[in-house]
TORDRENFI-716833 format. One line per field, with one value per residue (C-alpha): x, y, z; residue in three letters. Coordinates in steps of 0.25 Angstrom, whole numbers. Example, Ala and Ser with C-alpha at 12.3 -4.5 7.8 and 13.67 -1.06 7.14 Angstrom:
% TORDRENFI-716833
xx <- 49, 55
yy <- -18, -4
zz <- 31, 29
resn <- ALA, SER
***
This chain:
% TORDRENFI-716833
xx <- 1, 9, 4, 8, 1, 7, -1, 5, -4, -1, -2, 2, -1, -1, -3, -15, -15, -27, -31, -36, -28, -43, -43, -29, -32, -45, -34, -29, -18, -11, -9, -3, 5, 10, 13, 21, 31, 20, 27, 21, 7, -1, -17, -27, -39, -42, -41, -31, -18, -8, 4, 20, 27, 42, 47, 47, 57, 53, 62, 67, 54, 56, 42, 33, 19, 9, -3, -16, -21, -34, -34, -46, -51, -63, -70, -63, -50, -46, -39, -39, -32, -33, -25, -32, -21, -8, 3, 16, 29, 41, 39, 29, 25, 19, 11, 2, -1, 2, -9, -9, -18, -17, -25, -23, -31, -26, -36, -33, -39, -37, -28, -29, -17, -14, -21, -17, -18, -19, -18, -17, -11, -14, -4, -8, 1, -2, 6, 10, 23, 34, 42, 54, 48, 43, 52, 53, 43, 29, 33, 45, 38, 27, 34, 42, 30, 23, 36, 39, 22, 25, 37, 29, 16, 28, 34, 21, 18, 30, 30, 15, 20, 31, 22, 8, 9, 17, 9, -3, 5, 9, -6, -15, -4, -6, -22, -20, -13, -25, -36, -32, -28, -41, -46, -40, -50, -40, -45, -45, -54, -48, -57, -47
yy <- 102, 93, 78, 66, 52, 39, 27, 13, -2, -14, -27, -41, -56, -63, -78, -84, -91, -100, -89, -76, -64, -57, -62, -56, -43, -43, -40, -25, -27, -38, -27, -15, -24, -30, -17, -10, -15, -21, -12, 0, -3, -1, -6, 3, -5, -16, -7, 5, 4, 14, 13, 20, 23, 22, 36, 44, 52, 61, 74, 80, 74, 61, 58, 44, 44, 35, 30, 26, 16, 11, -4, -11, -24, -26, -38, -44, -41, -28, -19, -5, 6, 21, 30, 35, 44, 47, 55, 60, 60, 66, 78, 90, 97, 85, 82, 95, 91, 76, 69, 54, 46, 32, 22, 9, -5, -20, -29, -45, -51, -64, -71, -87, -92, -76, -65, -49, -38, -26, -12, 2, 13, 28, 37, 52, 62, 77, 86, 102, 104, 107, 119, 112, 108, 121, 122, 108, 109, 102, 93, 89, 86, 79, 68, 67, 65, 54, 47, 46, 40, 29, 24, 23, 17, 8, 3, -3, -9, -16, -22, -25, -34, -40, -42, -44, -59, -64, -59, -64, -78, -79, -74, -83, -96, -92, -91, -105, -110, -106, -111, -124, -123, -120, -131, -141, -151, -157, -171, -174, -190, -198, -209, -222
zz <- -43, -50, -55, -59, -63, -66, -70, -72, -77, -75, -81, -74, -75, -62, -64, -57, -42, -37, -31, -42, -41, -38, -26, -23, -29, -19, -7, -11, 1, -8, -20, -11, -4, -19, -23, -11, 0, 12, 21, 14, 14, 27, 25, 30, 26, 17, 5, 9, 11, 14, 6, 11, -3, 1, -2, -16, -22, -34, -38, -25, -15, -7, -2, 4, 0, 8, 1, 5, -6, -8, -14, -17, -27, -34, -37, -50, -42, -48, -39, -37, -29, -25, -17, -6, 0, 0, 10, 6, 17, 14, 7, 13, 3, -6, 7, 4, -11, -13, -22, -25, -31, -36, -43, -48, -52, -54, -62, -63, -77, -78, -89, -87, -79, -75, -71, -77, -68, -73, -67, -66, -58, -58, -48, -48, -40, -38, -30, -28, -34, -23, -24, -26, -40, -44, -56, -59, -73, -70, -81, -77, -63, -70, -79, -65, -57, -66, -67, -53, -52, -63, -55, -44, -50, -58, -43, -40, -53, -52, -38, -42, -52, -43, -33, -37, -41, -31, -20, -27, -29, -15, -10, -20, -14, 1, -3, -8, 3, 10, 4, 3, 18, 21, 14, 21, 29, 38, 43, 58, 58, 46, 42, 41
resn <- UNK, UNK, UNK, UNK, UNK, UNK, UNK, UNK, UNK, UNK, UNK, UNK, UNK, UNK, UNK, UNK, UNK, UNK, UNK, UNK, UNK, UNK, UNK, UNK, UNK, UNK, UNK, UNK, UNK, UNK, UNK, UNK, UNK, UNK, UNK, UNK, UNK, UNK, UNK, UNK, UNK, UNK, UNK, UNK, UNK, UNK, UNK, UNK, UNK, UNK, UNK, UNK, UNK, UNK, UNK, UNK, UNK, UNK, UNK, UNK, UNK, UNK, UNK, UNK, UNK, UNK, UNK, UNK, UNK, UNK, UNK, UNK, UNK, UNK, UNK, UNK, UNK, UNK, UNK, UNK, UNK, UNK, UNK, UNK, UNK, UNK, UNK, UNK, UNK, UNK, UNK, UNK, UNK, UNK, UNK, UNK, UNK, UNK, UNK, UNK, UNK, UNK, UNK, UNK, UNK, UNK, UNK, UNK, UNK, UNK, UNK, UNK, UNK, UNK, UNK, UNK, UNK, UNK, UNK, UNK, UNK, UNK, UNK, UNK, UNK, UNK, UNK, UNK, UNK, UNK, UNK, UNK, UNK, UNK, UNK, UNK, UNK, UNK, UNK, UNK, UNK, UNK, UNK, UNK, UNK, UNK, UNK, UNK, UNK, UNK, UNK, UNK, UNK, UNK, UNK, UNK, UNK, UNK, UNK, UNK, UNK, UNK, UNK, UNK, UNK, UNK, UNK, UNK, UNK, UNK, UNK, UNK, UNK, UNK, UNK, UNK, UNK, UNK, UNK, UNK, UNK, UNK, UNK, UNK, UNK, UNK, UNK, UNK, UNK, UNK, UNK, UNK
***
């Protein structure tokens, strides 16, 4: 059984809105949909979504996992994920012995006219070596491995960043908008 582990951190500002970032990180659909293509994600419940990776390559194996993800937020607005399950298309033999399992948190601190995000992924795959890598040394397939886990983890760090504090920019504007909507008393009897 071979396994590889990636993890990767993250730190961001996101400059503040009228509206804290708390309450933004309180709707776990926001954050997968931040960090994957909308078309990918399929909710299952409030908090488990089902995420379609587009298709992988690594050495000789083209594969497509598809993840079930569990994402929930605690009070103070730090959110946390888990894998629940995950499936593998494309390649048979991976089907039999496929393991993954991923964690992951993102805490907002305030800082004044911003707030930091900070966070933490953790990406463990285990799987059987295939016979066509049987003289491959285990090292070799390691280092591989891992590599090919940080590029992954990297990929969402990256669009998590592009797209975090937009989304949260347009979300906290359009809760705004809202608001003051609501609050609008409209006058019907004038007094003149």
């Amino acid at each position: 059984m071979l396994k590889f582990h990636a993890s990767q951190d993250l730190t961001m500002n996101v400059p503040n809105q009228a509206v804290p970032i708390e309450h933004y990180l309180r709707q776990p659909q926001r954050l997968v949909q931040a960090v994957t293509d909308r078309t990918q994600v399929e909710q299952l419940s409030p908090s488990e979504f089902r995420l379609k990776l587009r298709p992988l390559n690594f050495m000789m194996f083209s594969f497509q996992p598809t993840v079930d993800l569990q994402v929930w937020a605690q009070a103070d607005g730090t959110i946390n994920l888990r894998s629940l399950a995950c499936e593998i298309h494309g390649v048979e033999y991976l089907k039999k012995s496929f393991q993954f399992n991923l964690t992951g948190n993102l805490s907002p601190e305030s800082r004044g006219t911003a707030t930091l995000l900070k966070g933490r992924a953790d990406l463990t795959v285990q799987v059987e070596l295939p016979p066509a890598l049987f003289l491959t040394p285990k090292s070799i397939l390691e280092t591989a491995g891992n590599t090919f886990l940080h590029g992954i983890l990297l990929t969402m760090k990256h669009r998590l960043e592009r797209q975090l504090a937009r989304d949260y920019q347009a979300w906290a504007k359009s809760m705004q908008v809202s608001a003051d909507t609501s609050t609008m008393i409209p006058i019907t009897n004038p007094v003149t």
